[in-house]
Structure formats: structure tokens, C-alpha cells
KEDREN-953925 format. One line per field, with one value per residue (C-alpha): residue number from 1; residue in one letter; chain; x, y, z. Coordinates in steps of 0.2 Angstrom, whole numbers, always signed. Example, Ala and Ser with C-alpha at 12.3 -4.5 7.8 and 13.67 -1.06 7.14 Angstrom:
2
pos	c(1  2);
code	c(a  s);
unit	c(A  A);
px	c(+62  +68);
py	c(-22  -5);
pz	c(+39  +36);
END
This chain:
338
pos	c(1  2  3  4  5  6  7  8  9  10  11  12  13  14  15  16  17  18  19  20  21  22  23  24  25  26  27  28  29  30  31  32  33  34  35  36  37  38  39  40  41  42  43  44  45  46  47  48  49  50  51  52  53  54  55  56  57  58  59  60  61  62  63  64  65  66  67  68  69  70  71  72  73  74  75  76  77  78  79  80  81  82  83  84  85  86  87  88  89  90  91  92  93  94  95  96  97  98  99  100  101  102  103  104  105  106  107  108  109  110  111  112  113  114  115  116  117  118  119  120  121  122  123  124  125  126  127  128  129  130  131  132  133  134  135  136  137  138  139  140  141  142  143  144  145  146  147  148  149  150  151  152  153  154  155  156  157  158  159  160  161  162  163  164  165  166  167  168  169  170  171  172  173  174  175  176  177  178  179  180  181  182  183  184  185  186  187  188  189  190  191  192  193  194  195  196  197  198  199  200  201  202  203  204  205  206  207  208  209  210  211  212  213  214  215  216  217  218  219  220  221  222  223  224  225  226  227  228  229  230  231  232  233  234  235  236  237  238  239  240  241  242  243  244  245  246  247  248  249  250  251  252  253  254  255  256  257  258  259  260  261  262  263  264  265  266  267  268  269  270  271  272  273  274  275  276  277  278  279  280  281  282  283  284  285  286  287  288  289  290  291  292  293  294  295  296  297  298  299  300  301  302  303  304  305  306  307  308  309  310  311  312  313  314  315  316  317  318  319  320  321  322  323  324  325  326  327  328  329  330  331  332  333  334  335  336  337  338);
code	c(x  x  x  x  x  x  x  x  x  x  x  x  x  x  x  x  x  x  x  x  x  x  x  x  x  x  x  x  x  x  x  x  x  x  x  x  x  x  x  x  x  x  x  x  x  x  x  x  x  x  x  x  x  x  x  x  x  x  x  x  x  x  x  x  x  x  x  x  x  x  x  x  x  x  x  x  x  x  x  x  x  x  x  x  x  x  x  x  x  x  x  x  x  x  x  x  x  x  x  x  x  x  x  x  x  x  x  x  x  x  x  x  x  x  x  x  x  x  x  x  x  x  x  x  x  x  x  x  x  x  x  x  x  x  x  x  x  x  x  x  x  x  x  x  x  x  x  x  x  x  x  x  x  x  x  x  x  x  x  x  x  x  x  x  x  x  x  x  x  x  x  x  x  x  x  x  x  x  x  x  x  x  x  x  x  x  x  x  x  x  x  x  x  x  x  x  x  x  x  x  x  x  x  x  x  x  x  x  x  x  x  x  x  x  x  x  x  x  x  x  x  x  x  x  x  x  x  x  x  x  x  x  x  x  x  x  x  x  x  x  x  x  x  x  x  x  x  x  x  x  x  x  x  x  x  x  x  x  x  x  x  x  x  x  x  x  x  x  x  x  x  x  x  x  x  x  x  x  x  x  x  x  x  x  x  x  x  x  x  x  x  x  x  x  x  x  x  x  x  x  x  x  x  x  x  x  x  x  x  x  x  x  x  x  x  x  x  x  x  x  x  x  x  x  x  x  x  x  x  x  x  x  x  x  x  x  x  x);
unit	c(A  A  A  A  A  A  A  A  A  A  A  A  A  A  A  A  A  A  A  A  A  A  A  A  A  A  A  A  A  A  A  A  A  A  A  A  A  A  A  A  A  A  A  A  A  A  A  A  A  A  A  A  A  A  A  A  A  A  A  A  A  A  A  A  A  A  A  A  A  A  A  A  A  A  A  A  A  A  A  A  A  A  A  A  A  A  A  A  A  A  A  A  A  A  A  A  A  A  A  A  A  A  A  A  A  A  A  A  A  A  A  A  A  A  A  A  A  A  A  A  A  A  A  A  A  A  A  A  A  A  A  A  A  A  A  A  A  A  A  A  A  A  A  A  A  A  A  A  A  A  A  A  A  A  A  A  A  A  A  A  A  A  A  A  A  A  A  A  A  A  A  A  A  A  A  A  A  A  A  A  A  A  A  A  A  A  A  A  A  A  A  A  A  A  A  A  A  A  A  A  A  A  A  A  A  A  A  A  A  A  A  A  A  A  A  A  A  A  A  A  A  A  A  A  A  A  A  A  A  A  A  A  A  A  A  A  A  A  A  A  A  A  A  A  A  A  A  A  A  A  A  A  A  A  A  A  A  A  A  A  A  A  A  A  A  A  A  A  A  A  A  A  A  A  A  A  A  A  A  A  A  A  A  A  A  A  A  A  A  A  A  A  A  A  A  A  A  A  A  A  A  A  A  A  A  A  A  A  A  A  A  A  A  A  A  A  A  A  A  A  A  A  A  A  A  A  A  A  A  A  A  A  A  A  A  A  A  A);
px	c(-41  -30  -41  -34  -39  -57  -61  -52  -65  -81  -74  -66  -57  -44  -42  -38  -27  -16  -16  -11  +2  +9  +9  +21  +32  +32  +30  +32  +17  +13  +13  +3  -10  -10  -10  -25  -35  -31  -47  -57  -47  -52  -67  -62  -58  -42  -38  -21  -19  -2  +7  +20  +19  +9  -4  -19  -17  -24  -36  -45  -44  -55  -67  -67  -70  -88  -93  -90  -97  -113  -115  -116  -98  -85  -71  -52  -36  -18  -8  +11  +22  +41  +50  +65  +84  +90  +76  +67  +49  +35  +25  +7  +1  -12  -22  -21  -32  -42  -47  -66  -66  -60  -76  -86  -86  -86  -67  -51  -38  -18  -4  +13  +31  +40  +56  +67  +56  +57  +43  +31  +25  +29  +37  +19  +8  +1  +0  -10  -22  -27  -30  -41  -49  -54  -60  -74  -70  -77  -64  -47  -39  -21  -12  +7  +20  +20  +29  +45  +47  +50  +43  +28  +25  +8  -1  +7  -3  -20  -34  -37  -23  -29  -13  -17  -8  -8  -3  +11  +23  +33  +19  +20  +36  +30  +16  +29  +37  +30  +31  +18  +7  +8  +3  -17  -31  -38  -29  -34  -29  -33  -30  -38  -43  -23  -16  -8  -25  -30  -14  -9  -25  -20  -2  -8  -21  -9  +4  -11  -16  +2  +3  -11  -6  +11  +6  -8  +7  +17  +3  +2  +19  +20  +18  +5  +5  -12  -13  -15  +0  +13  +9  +12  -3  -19  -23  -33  -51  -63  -77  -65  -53  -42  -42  -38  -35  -49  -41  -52  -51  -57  -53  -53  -52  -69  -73  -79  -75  -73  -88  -82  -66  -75  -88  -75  -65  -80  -82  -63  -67  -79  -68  -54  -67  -78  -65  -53  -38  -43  -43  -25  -20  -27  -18  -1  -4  -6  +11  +21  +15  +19  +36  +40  +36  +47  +61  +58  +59  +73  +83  +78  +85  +103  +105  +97  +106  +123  +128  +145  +149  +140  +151  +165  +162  +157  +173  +182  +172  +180  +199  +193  +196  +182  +169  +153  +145  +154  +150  +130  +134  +143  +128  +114  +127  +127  +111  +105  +116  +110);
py	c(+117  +127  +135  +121  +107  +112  +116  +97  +90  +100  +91  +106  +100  +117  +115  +95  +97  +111  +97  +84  +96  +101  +84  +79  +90  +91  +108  +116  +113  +96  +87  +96  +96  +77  +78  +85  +74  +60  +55  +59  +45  +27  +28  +24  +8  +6  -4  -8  -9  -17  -28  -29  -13  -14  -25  -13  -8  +10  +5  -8  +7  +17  +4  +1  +21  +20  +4  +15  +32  +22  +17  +35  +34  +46  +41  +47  +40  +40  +36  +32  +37  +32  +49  +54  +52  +64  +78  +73  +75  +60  +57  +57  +43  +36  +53  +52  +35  +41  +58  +55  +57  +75  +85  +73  +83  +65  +58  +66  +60  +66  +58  +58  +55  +41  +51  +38  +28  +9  -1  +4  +18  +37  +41  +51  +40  +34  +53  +57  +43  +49  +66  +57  +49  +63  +72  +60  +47  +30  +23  +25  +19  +18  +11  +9  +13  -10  -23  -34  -46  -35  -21  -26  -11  -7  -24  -16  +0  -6  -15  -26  -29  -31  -38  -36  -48  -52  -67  -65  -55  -67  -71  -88  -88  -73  -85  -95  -81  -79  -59  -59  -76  -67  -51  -52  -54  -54  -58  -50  -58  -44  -45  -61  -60  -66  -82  -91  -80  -98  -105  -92  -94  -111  -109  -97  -110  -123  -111  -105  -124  -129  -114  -117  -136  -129  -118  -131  -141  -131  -123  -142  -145  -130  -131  -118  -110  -107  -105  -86  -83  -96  -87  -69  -70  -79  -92  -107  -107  -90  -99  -102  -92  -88  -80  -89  -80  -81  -79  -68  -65  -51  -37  -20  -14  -20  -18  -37  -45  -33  -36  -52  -44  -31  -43  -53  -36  -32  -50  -45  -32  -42  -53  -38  -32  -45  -59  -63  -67  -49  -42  -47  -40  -25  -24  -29  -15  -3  -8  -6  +10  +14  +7  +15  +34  +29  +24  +39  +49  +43  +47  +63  +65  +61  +70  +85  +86  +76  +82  +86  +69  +61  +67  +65  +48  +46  +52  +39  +27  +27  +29  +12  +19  +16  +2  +5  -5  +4  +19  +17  +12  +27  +38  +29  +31  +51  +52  +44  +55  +70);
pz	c(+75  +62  +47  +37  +47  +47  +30  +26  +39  +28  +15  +3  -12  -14  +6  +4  -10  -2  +15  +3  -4  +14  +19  +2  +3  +24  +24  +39  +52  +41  +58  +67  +53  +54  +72  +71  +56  +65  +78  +62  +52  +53  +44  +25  +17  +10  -4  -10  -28  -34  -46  -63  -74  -87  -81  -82  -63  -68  -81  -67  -53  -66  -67  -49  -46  -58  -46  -29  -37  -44  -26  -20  -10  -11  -18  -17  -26  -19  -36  -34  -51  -54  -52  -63  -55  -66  -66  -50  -62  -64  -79  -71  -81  -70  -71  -89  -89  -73  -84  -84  -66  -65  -65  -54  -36  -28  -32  -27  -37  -29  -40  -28  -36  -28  -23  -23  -11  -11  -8  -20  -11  -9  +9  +12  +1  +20  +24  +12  +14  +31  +24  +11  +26  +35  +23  +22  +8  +8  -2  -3  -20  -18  -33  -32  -45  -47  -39  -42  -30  -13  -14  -4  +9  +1  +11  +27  +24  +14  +23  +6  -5  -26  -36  -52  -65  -85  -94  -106  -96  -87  -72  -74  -65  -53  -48  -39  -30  -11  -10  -24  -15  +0  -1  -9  -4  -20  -36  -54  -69  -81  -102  -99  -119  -121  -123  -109  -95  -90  -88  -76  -66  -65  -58  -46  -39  -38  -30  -15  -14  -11  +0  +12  +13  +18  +32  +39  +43  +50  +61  +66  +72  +80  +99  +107  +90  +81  +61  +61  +72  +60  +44  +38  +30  +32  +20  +23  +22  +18  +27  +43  +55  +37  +20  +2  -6  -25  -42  -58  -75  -79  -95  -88  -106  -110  -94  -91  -74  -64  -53  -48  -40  -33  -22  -17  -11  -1  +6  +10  +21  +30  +36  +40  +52  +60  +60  +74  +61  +52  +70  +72  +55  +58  +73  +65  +51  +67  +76  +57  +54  +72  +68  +53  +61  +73  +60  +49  +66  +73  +56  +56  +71  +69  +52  +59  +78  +75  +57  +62  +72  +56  +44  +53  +55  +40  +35  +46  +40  +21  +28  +34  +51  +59  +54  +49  +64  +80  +69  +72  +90  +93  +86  +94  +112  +106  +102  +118  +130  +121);
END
């Protein structure tokens, strides 16, 4: 194992952050250092941590840091910022609101700028986690840079996904949207002091209610189909084969409420490991990640080996020579005799 690699394993914080720092920018050798971290990965939980700006998403993840550290677990935090299309910078504000944490030996806090990535993640957020991971966290705090209504990649990656929302910003009519129902595991109404906390508590009730009902019938028309293999998601019963899942108020400010979303994470996670529907999640995150290597590989691919057959029919392409479709099929024929 590379000099590197082993001080990452002992768990040394200027050998992380230089991983993590390889692995961003893809450095040369970046792959190989991930190559080798990877039988020690596996061991940290990973909790998702999503929803609208401005909801309190960095606030609630501090809160949540004090609950794992008071536990004696280790503690690492991948934090997505938007980055700037003109200057290519990102204001760190998650840090800024995390700053308490900086001199305690047990969190490692890595902020990462978007780059233009969609999804609400940074193309190495996942990367880095698995450098988190085998450097020995517990807990792997990943908060994205927030949600619309599609940019939902972070419940592919995490193994318990927190949406945090706030009344008053428009989320009675996000509760009705089915990215944002179908994406938690957990849901955290926060600035739950406001007016209009209940009501958005009750139409995101309603909407899981109407939901589950929903999917139980389907499932039952389906021939040979079970629940878990009908819905993206699972969401009938917490007791059963399927996940609901629970709505809290809490006010991260004050820090009040935040105990309630935390036990029900960790009653989450439960049913990730010991339950055959979390199994089967579990398995489906394995194969996208899997996927999404092998996309990000194969692109690389072309850019970098057929460049000039790329721009050239690229070039054809906007003389409206060549349509954009037989252009693909003509790379991927290229790619494949090469």
C-alpha cells in the first residue's frame, strides 16, 4: 500500500485531507489510492442530508455532530457548496455554521464545490466518502448543496436519507411533489416555531398516507410482483417488510427536536441492515454506483481517445449534416472497434 494509503487507514488528519484533496481534483494516482481504500470501506454510516435552501440543513447537521461526538463516534462531514459560473469559487458557508467543530480531533469536516454538477452532489462527493470511511469514521454526514425537485442523486449514494423542510417557503406545495416523498427516510420539518410548521406536517402525512395506499394497490394487481419490487421506494409499514416514512418538528436553532429525528435515523438504519427490503436497497445503491463509474468512464474514454473524430462530428453535427443520434452510434461503433 502507497505511503498515502496507510497513514489514511491510521486515521491521520493532514494524510486524509490531502486524499480527499487528490481524489477532488483527480489527481493523478487518485484511482489507485481509491483502489486501495476500498476492502476497508463499508464500515460507516452514511446519512444523506438534503432539502430547499434555506431550511436549516447545516444548522441540523451541527446538532446532529454534538449527538454522534457525545456518543464517542468519529464523525466526518462531506459538505456540497454551489460553485460560481463565472469565477469557478464556492462560499464555504456550511463550515461557517459547523465552526465549533474545528479543533475537536474526532470530526473531519471537507467542503467540496459543486463544479457544475447536477444532482445535488459534487462529481467526487461519493469519493470522498469512501475516504471518510476508511479512515475510520462512524458517521458520514453528507449534506447536499439542496434540492428542487430532481436533483435527488444523494438517496442513491446515502444509506438513510434526512430531508430537511421549513414551513413558509413554499413546502406545502413541495409536499405534493413525489422526488421529495420519495427520497426520505426520515423527514424534518425544522423552524417549526413559524407559522403554517403544523400544517406542513399535516400535508406531508396526508401525501405518505395517500402514497402508501397508492403503492398497496398496485403491488396487488401486480402479478408475481411483491411491494418492495413495484415501488422505488419502500413505504408501507415500519413494523413490516416497508418503510414509512415519520415526519418531526424540531427547531435546530434552539436545538429542540432533534433527538426524535435522530432515533428514528437509527431505527432507520436498522431496517437498512437486518431487513430483506433494506437488503434489496442496499443492493440497488451498489449496482447505481457501479453504473455511474461506468458512465463517468466510458465518457472519459471518448473525449480522451477520439477527440478528433468528436469534433469533427461535432462539427457535422451543427451544419445539420449529421444528426445527433447516428453521431453517438458512430462513436460508440469507433469506440468499440478500437
Amino acid at each position: 500500500m502507497s505511503e498515502i494509503g496507510s497513514r489514511v487507514l491510521s486515521g491521520e488528519t493532514p494524510a486524509i485531507a490531502r486524499a480527499c484533496r487528490a481524489v477532488d481534483d483527480r489527481l493523478p494516482g487518485y484511482r489507485e489510492l481509491l483502489q486501495e481504500l476500498f476492502p476497508h470501506t463499508g464500515r460507516a454510516w452514511l446519512i444523506g442530508i438534503t432539502g430547499n435552501p434555506g431550511a436549516g440543513k447545516s444548522t441540523l447537521t451541527d446538532r446532529l455532530i454534538i449527538r454522534f461526538r457525545s456518543a464517542g463516534q468519529r464523525v466526518a462531514v462531506v459538505a456540497v457548496d454551489p460553485t460560481s459560473p463565472f469565477s469557478g469559487g464556492a462560499i464555504l458557508g456550511d463550515r461557517i455554521r459547523m465552526q465549533r467543530h474545528f479543533e475537536d480531533e474526532g470530526v473531519f469536516i471537507r467542503s467540496l464545490a459543486t463544479r457544475g454538477a447536477l444532482g445535488g452532489l459534487s462529481r467526487s462527493a461519493m469519493d470522498v466518502a469512501r475516504v471518510l470511511d476508511a479512515s475510520g469514521a462512524d458517521v458520514i454526514l453528507v449534506e447536499t448543496v439542496g434540492v428542487g425537485q430532481d436533483e435527488l442523486e444523494i438517496t442513491r449514494a446515502a444509506h438513510s436519507t434526512l430531508v430537511v423542510l421549513s414551513p413558509g417557503m413554499g413546502d406545502d406545495i413541495q409536499a405534493i411533489k413525489a422526488g421529495i416523498l420519495e427520497i426520505a427516510d426520515v423527514f424534518a420539518v425544522n423552524k417549526a416555531d413559524r407559522d403554517g410548521a403544523d400544517a406542513t406536517v399535516r400535508d406531508l402525512e396526508l401525501m405518505l398516507a395517500l402514497g402508501s395506499d397508492i403503492f398497496s394497490k398496485a403491488a396487488a394487481k401486480t402479478p408475481g410482483h411483491t411491494a418492495a419490487s413495484v415501488a422505488p421506494r419502500p413505504s408501507a409499514s415500519a413494523q413490516g417488510a416497508h418503510w414509512v416514512p415519520p415526519v418531526h418538528k424540531c427547531i435546530a436553532s434552539r436545538d429542540s427536536g432533534i433527538d426524535a429525528v435522530l432515533d428514528d435515523l437509527r431505527r432507520h438504519r436498522v431496517w437498512v441492515t437486518e431487513t430483506p427490503a433494506g437488503k434489496l436497497r442496499a443492493q440497488e445503491r451498489a449496482r447505481e454506483a457501479l453504473i455511474g463509474y461506468l458512465r463517468d468512464s466510458l465518457s472519459q474514454k471518448i473525449v480522451s481517445t477520439l477527440s478528433d473524430e468528436l469534433d469533427a462530428l461535432v462539427a457535422r453535427v451543427e451544419a445539420r449534416e449529421l444528426d445527433p443520434y447516428a453521431a453517438c452510434d458512430q462513436l460508440l461503433a469507433q469506440l468499440t472497434r478500437d
